[in-house]
KOLLUM-160932 format. One record per residue: y, x, z of N, C-alpha, C, O in turn. Coordinates in pm, 1 decimal. Layout:
// residues N
SITE        nyy        nxx        nzz       cayy       caxx       cazz        cyy        cxx        czz        oyy        oxx        ozz
SITE          Y          X          Z          Y          X          Z          Y          X          Z          Y          X          Z
...
This chain:
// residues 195
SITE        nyy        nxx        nzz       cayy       caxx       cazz        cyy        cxx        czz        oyy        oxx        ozz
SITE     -118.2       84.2        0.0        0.0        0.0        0.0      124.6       88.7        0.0      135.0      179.5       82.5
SITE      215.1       65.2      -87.0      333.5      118.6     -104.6      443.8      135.3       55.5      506.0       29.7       43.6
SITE      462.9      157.7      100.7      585.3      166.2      246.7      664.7      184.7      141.1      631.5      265.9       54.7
SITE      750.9      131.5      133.8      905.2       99.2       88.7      968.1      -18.0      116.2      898.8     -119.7      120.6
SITE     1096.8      -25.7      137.4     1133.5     -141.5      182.2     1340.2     -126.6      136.1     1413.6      -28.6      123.7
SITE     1365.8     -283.3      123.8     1545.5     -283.6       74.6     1567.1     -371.3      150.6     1516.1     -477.1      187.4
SITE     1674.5     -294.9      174.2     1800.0     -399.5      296.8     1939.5     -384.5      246.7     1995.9     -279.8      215.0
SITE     1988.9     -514.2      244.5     2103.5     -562.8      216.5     2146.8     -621.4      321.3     2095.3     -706.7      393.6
SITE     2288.4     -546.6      325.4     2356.4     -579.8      437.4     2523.6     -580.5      421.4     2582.9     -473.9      404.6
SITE     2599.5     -716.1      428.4     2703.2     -747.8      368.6     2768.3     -807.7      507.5     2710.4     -892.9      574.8
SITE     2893.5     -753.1      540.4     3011.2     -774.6      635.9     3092.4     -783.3      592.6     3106.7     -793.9      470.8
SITE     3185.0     -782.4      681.4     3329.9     -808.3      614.3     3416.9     -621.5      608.5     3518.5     -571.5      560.3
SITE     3306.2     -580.3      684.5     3363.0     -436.5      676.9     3328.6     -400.1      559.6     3409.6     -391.3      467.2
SITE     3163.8     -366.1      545.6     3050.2     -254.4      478.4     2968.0     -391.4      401.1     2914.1     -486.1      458.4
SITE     2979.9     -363.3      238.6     2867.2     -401.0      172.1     2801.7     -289.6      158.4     2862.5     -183.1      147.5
SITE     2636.7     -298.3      156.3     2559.1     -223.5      160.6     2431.7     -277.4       91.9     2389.7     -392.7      101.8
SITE     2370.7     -166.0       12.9     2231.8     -188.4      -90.6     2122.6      -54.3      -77.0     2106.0       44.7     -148.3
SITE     2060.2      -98.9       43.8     1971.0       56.7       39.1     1844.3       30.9        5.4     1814.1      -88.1       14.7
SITE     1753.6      109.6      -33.6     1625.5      133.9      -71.3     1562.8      284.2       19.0     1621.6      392.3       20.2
SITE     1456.2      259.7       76.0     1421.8      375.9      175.4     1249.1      356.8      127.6     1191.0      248.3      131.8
SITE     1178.3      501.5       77.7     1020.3      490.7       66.8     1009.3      584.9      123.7     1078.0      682.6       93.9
SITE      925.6      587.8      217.7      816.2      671.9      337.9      760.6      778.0      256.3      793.9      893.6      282.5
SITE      693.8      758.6      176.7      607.2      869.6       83.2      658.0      865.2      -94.3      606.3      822.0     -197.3
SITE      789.7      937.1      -58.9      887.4      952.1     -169.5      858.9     1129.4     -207.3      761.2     1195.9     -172.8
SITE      964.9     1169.6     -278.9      964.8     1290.0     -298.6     1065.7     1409.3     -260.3     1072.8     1528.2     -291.2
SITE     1158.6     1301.2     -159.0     1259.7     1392.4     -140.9     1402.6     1357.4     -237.7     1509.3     1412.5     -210.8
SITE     1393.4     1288.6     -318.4     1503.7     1188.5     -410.6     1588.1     1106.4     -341.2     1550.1     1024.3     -257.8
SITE     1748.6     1134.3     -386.2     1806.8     1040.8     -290.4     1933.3      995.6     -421.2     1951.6     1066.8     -520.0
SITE     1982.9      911.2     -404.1     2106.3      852.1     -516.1     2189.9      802.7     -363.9     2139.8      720.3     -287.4
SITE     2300.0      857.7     -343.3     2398.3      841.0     -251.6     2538.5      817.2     -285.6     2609.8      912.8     -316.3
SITE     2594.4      671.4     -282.1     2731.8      669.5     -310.3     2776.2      558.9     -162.9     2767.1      436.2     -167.2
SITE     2826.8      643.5      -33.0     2844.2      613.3       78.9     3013.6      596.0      102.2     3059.9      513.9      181.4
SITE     3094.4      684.9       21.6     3260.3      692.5       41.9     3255.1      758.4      166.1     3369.4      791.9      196.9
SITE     3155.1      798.7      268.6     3166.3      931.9      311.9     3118.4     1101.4      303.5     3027.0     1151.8      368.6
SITE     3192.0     1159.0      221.7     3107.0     1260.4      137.2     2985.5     1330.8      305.1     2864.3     1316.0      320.6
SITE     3049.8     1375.6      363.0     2965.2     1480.0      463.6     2827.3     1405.2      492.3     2718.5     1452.9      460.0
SITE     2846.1     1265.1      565.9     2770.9     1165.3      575.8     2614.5     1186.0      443.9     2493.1     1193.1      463.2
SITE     2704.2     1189.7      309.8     2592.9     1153.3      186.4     2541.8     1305.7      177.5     2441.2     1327.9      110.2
SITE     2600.3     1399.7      235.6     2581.0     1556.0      230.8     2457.8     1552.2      324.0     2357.5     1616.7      293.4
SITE     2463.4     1465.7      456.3     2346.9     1488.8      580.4     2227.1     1403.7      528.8     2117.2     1458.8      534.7
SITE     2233.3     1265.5      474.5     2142.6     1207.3      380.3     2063.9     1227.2      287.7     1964.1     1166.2      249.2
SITE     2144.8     1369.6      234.2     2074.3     1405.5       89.9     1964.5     1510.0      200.7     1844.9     1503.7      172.2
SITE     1993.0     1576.8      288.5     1910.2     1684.1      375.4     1820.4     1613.2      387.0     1710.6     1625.9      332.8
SITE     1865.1     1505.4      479.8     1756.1     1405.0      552.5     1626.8     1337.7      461.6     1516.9     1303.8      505.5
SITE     1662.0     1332.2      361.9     1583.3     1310.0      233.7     1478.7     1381.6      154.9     1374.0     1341.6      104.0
SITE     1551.4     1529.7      160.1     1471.7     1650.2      102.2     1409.2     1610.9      183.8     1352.0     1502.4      173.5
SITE     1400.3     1691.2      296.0     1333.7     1738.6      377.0     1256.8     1663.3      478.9     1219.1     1722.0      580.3
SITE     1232.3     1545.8      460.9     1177.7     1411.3      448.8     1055.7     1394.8      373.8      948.5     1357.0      421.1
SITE     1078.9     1425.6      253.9     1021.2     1397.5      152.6     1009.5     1249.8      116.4      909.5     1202.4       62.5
SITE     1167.7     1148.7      164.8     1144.0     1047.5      142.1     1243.4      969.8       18.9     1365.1      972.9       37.1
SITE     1201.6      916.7      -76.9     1325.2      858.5     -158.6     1405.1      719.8      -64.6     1370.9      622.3        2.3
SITE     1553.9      800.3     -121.2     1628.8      681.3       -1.1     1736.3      653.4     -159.4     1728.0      720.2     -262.5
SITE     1812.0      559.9     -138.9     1900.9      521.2     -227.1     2019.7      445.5     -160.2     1978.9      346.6      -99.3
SITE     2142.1      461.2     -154.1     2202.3      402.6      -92.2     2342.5      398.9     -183.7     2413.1      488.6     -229.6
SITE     2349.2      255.0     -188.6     2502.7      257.3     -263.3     2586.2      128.8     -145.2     2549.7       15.6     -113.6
SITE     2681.8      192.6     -113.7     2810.0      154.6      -20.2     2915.0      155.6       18.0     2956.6      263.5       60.3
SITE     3013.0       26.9       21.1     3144.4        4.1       -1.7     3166.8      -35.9      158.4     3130.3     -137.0      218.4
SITE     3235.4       72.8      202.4     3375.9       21.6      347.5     3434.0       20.6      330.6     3473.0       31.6      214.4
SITE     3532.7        0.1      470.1     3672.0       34.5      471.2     3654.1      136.6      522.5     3647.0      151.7      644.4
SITE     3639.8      255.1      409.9     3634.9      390.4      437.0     3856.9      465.5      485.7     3906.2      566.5      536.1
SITE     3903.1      346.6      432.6     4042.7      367.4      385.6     4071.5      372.6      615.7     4158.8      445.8      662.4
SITE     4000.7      303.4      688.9     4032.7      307.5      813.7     4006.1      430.6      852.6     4091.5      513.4      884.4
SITE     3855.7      452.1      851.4     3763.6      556.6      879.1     3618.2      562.4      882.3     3585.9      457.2      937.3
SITE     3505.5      632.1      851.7     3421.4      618.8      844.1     3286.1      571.9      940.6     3168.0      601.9      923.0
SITE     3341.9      494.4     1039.5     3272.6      428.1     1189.2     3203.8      351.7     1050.6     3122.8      388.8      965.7
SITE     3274.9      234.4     1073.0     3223.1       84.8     1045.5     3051.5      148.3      876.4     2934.8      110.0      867.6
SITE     3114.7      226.3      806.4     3019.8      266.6      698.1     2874.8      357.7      734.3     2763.6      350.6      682.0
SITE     2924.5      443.1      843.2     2816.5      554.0      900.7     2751.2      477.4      998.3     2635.2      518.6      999.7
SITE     2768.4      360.8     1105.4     2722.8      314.0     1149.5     2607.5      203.0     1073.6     2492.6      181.4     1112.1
SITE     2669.2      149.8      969.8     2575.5      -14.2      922.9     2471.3       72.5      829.4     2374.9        3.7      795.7
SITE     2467.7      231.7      770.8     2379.8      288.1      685.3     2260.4      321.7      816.6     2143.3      284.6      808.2
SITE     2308.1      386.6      917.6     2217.7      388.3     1028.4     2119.3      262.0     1031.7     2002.4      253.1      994.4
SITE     2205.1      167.3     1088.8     2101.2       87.8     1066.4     1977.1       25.3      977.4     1857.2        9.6     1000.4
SITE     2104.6      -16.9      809.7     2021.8      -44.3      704.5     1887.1       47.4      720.5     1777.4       -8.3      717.1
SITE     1898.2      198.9      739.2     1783.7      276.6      707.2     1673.4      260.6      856.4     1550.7      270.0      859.5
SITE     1742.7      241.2      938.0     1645.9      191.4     1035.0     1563.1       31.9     1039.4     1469.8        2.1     1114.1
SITE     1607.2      -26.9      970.2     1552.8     -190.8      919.1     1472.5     -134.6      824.5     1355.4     -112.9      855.6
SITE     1504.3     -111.5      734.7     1433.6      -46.9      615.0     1287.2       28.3      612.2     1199.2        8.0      528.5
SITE     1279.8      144.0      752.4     1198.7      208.0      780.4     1104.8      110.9      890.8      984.3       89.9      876.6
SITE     1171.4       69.4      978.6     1102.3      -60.2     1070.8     1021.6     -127.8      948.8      903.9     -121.9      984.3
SITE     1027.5     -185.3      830.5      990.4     -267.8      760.3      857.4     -145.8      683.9      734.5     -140.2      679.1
SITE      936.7      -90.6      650.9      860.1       -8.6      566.4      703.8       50.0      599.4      603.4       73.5      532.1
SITE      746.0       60.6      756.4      585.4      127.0      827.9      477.9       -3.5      882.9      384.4        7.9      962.2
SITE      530.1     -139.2      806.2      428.6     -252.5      846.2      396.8     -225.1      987.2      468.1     -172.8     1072.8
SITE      258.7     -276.5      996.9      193.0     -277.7     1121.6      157.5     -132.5     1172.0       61.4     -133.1     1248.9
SITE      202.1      -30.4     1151.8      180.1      134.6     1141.1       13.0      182.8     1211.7      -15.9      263.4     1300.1
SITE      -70.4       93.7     1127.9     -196.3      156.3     1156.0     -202.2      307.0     1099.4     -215.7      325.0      978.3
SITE     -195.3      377.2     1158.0     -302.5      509.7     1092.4     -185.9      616.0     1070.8     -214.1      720.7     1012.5
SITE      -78.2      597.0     1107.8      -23.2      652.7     1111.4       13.6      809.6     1256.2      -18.0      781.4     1371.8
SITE       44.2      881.0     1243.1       75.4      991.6     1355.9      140.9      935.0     1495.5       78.2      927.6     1601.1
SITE      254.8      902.8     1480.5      317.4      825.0     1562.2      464.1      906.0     1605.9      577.7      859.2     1614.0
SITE      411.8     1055.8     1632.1      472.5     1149.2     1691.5      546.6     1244.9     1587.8      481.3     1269.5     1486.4
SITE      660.4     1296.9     1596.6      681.8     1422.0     1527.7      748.4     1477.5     1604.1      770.5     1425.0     1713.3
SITE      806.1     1611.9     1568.1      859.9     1735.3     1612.0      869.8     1825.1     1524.2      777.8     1885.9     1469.5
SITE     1022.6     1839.7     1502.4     1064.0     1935.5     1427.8     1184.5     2041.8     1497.5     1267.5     1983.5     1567.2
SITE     1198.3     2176.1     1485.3     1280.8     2271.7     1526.8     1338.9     2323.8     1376.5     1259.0     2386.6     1307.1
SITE     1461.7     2302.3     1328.9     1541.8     2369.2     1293.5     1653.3     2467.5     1239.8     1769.1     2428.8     1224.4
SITE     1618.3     2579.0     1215.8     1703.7     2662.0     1170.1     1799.5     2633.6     1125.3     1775.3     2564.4     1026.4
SITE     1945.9     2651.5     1145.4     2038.3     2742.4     1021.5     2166.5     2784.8     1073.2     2253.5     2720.9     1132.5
SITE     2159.0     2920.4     1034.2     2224.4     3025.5     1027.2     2220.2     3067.4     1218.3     2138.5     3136.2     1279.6
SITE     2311.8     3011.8     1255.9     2357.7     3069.9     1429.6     2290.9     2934.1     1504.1     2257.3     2933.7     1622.5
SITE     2279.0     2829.0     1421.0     2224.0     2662.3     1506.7     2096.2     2651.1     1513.6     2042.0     2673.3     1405.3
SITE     2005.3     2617.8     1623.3     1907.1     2543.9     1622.3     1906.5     2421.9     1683.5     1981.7     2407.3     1779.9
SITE     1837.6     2331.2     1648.0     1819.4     2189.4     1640.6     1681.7     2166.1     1645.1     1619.6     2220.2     1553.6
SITE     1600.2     2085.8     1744.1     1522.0     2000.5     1766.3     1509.4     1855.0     1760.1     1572.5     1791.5     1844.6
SITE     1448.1     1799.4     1685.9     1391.2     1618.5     1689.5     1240.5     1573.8     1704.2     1142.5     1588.6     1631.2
SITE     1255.8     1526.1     1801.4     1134.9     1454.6     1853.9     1122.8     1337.7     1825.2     1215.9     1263.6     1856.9
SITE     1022.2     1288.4     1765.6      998.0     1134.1     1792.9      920.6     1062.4     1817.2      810.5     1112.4     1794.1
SITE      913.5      954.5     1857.9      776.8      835.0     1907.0      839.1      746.0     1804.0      961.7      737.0     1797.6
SITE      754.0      674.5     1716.7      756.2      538.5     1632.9      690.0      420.7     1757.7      594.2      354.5     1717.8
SITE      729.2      399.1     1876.4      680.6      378.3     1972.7      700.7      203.8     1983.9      613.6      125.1     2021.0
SITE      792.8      181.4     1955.6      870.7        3.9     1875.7      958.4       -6.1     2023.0     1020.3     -107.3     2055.8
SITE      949.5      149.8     2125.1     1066.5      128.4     2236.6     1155.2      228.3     2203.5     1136.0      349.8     2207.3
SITE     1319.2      127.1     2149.0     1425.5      260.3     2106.0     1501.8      295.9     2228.0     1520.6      231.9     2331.5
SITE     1544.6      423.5     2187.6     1583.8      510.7     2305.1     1661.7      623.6     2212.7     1607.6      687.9     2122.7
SITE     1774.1      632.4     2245.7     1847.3      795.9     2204.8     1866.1      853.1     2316.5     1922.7      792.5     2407.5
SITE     1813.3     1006.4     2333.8     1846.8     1078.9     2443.0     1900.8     1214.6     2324.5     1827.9     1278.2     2248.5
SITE     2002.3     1223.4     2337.3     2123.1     1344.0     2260.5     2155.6     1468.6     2343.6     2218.2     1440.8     2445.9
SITE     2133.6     1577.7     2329.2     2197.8     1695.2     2345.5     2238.1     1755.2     2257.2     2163.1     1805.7     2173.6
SITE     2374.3     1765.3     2253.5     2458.1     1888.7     2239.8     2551.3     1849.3     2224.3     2575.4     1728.6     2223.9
SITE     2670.4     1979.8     2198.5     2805.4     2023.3     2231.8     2886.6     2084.7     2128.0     2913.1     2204.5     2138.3
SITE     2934.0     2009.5     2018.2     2953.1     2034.2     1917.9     3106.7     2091.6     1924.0     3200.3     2014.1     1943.7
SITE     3125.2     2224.1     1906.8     3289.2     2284.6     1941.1     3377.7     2242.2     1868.9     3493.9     2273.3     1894.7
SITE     3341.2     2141.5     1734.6     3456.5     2055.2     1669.0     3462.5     1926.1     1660.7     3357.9     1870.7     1627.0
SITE     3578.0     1843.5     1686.8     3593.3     1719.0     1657.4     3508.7     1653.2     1554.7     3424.6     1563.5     1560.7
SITE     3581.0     1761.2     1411.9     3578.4     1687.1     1298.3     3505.0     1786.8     1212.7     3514.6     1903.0     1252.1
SITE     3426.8     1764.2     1093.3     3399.9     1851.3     1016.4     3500.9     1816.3      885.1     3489.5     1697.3      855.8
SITE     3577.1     1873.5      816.2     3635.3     1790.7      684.0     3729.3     1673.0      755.7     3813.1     1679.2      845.7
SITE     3679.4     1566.7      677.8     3748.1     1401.8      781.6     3630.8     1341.2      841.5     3626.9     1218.2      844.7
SITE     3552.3     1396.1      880.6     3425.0     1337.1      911.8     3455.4     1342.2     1078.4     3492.9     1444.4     1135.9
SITE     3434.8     1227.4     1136.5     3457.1     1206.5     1292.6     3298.0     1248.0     1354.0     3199.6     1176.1     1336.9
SITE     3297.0     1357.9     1416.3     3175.8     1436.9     1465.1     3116.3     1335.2     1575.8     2994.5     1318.7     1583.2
SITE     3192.1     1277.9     1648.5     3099.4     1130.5     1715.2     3050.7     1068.9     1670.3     2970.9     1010.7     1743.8
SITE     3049.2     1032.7     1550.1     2974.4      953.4     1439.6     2824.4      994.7     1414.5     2728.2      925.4     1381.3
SITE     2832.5     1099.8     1435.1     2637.9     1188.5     1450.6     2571.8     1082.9     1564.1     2469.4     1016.4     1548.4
SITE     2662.4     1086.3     1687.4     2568.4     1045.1     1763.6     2557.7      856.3     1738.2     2471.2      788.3     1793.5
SITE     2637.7      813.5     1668.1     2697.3      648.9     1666.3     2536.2      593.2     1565.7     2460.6      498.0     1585.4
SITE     2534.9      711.3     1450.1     2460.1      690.7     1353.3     2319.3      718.0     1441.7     2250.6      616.1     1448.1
SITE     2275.9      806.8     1494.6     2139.9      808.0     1514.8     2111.0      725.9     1615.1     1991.9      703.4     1636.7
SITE     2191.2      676.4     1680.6     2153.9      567.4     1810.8     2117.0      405.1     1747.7     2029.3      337.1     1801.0
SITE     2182.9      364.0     1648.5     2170.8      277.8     1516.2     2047.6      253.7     1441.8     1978.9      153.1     1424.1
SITE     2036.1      426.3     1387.1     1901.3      417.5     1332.3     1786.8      417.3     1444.1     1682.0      380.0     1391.3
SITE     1769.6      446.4     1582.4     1642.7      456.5     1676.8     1627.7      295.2     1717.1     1524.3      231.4     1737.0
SITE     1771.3      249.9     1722.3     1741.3       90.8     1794.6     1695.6       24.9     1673.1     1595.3      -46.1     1680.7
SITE     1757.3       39.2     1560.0     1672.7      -34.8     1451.8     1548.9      -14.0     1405.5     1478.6     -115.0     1408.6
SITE     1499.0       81.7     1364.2     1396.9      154.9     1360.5     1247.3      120.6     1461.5     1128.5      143.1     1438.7
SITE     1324.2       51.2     1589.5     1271.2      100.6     1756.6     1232.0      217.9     1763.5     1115.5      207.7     1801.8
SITE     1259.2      339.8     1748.7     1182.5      463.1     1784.0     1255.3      501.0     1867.4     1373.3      470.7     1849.8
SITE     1216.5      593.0     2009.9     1222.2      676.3     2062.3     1274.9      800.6     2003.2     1204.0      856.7     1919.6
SITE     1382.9      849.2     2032.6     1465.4     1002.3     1928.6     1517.7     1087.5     2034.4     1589.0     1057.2     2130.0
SITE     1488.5     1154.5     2013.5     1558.6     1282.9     2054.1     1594.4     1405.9     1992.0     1525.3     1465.0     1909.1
SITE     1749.8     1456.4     2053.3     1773.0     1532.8     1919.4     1829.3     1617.5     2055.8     1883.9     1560.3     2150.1
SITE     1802.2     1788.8     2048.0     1855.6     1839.5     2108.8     1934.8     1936.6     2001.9     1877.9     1936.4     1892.8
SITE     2011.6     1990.8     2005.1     2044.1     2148.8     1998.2     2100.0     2241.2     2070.3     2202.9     2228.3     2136.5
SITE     2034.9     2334.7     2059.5     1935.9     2425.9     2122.1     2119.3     2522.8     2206.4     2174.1     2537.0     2315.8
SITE     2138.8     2559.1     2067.4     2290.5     2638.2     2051.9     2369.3     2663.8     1910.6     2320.9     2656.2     1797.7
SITE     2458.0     2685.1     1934.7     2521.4     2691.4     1763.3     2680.0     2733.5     1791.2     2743.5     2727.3     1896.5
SITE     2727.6     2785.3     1639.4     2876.0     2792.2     1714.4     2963.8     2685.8     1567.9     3077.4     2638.4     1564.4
SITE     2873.6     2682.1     1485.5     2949.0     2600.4     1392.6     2930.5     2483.8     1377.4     2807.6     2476.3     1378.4
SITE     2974.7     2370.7     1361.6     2959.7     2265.8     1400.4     2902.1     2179.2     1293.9     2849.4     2071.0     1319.6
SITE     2912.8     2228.3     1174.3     2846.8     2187.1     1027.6     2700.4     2209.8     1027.2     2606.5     2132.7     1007.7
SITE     2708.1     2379.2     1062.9     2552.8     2427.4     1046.7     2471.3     2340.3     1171.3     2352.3     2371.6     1168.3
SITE     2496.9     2253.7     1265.3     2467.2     2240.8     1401.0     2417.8     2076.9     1355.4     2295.8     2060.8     1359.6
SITE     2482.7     1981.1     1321.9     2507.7     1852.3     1295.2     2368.8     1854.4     1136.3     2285.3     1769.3     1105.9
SITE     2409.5     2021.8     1056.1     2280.3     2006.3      933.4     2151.6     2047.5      975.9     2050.4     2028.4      908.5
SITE     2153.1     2102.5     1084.0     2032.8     2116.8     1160.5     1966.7     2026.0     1186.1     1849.8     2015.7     1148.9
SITE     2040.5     1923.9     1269.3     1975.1     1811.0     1328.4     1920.7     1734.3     1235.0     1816.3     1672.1     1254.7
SITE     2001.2     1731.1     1099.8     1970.7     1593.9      995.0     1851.1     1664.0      942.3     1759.1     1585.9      918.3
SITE     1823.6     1798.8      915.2     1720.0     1835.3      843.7     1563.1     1840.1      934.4     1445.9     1844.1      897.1
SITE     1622.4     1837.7     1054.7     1513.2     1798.3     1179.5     1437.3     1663.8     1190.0     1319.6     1638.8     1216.3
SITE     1574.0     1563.1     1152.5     1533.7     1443.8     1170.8     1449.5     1435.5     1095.8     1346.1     1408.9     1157.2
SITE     1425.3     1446.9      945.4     1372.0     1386.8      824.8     1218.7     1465.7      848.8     1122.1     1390.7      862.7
SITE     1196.3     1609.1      853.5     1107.6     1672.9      912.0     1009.5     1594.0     1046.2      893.6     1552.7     1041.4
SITE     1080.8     1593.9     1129.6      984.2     1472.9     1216.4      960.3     1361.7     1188.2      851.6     1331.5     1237.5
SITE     1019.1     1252.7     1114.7     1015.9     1167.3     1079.2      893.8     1158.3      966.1      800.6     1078.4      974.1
SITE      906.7     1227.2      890.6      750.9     1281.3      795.8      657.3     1272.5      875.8      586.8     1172.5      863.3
SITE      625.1     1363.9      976.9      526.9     1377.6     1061.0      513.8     1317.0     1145.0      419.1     1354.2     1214.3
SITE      594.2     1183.9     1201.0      579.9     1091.5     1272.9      491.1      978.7     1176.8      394.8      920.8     1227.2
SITE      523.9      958.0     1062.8      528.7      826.3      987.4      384.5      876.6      920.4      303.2      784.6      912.5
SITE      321.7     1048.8      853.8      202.5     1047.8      766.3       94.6      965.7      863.5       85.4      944.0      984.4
SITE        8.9      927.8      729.9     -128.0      848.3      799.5     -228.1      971.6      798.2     -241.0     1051.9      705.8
SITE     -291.6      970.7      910.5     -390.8     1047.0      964.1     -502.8      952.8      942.0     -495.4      843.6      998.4
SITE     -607.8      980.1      866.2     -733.2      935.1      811.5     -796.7      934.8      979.5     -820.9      821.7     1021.8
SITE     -811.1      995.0     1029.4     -905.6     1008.5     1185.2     -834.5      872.6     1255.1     -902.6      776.3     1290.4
SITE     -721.7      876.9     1266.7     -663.8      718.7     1314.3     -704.5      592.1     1325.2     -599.5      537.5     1291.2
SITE     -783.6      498.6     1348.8     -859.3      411.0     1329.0     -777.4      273.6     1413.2     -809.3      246.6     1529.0
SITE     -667.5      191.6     1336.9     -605.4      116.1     1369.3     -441.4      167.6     1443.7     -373.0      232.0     1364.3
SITE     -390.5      149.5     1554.5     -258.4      185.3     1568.0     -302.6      276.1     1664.0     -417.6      269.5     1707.4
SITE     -185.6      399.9     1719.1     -225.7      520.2     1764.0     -168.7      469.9     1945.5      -78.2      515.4     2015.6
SITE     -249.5      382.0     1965.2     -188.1      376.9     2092.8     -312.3      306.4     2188.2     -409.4      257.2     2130.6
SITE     -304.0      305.1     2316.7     -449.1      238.9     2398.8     -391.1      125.0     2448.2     -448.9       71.8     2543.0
SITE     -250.2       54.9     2389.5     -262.9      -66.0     2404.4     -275.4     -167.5     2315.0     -246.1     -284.9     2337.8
SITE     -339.0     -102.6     2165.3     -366.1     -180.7     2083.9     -307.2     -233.2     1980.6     -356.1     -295.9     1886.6
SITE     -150.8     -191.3     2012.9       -3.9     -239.7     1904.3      103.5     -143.6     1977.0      101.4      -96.3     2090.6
SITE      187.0     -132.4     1885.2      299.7      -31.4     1871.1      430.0     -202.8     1889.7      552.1     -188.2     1885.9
């Protein structure tokens, strides 16, 4: 069975048209009106190995909250949908990070209990016009939608780009290895029977 799944999601802020597949190739078509945002997406994607597609209109003209927040979600509905009843799947991932002076850790449970627990200390506001609180606005979005359990530490860093591309290339990395189906798996990966 295919895992893929589209969510449409229309406010008065953010129209939104995404497409998200689990066992993609790493393909992404991104038109968000926040470049850095579609810069961490396209990572999250490679290195994923998942095709995501996202075309989206805000009021980017305010700032990029209301747009970085409703893509969080869309892709967390999307992926909630996408992993059905998640028989056979891992459940768990863990990924560490590299780049350049940053490391970054993401953990996850596909557990259907969301939870963001966030570390770190990012020494800039802003990257570009990109509001650096928005990292944490977006992944708290995608775990409650999603329901997964996330955790994102980093480790240390001094740049705040390389630190924030750490994490996104972490996320997509665990997220792979949370979501592959493990043939040994025999129904959902848990001893109470459902996720």
């Amino acid at each position: 069975m295919e895992r893929i799944a589209t969510v449409n999601r229309y406010t008065n802020e953010t129209k939104i048209d995404l497409t998200f597949g689990i066992d993609g190739e790493g393909k992404s078509s991104l038109e968000t009106g926040v470049p850095f945002l579609s810069h961490m997406l396209d990572l999250f994607a490679k290195h994923g190995q998942f095709d995501l597609n996202v075309d989206a209109k805000g009021d980017v003209e305010v700032d990029g909250h209301h747009t970085t927040e409703d893509i969080g979600i869309c892709i967390g509905q999307a992926l909630r949908e996408a992993l059905g009843d998640k028989k056979g799947i891992k459940r768990y991932g863990n990924a560490f990070v590299p780049m350049d002076e940053a490391l970054a850790q993401v953990v996850i449970d596909l557990s259907n209990r969301p939870h963001l627990e966030m570390r770190a200390e990012f020494p800039a506001q802003q990257v570009g016009t990109f509001d650096v609180e928005l990292v944490h606005e977006f992944l708290w979005k995608l775990a409650l939608e999603a329901r997964m359990n996330l955790h994102v530490i980093v480790h240390y860093g001094k740049n705040t780009h390389h630190m924030i591309e750490a994490v996104f290339k972490a996320l997509g990395r665990a997220l792979d290895e949370a979501t592959t189906i493990d043939p040994r798996i025999k129904g959902v990966p848990s001893t109470k029977g459902m996720l």
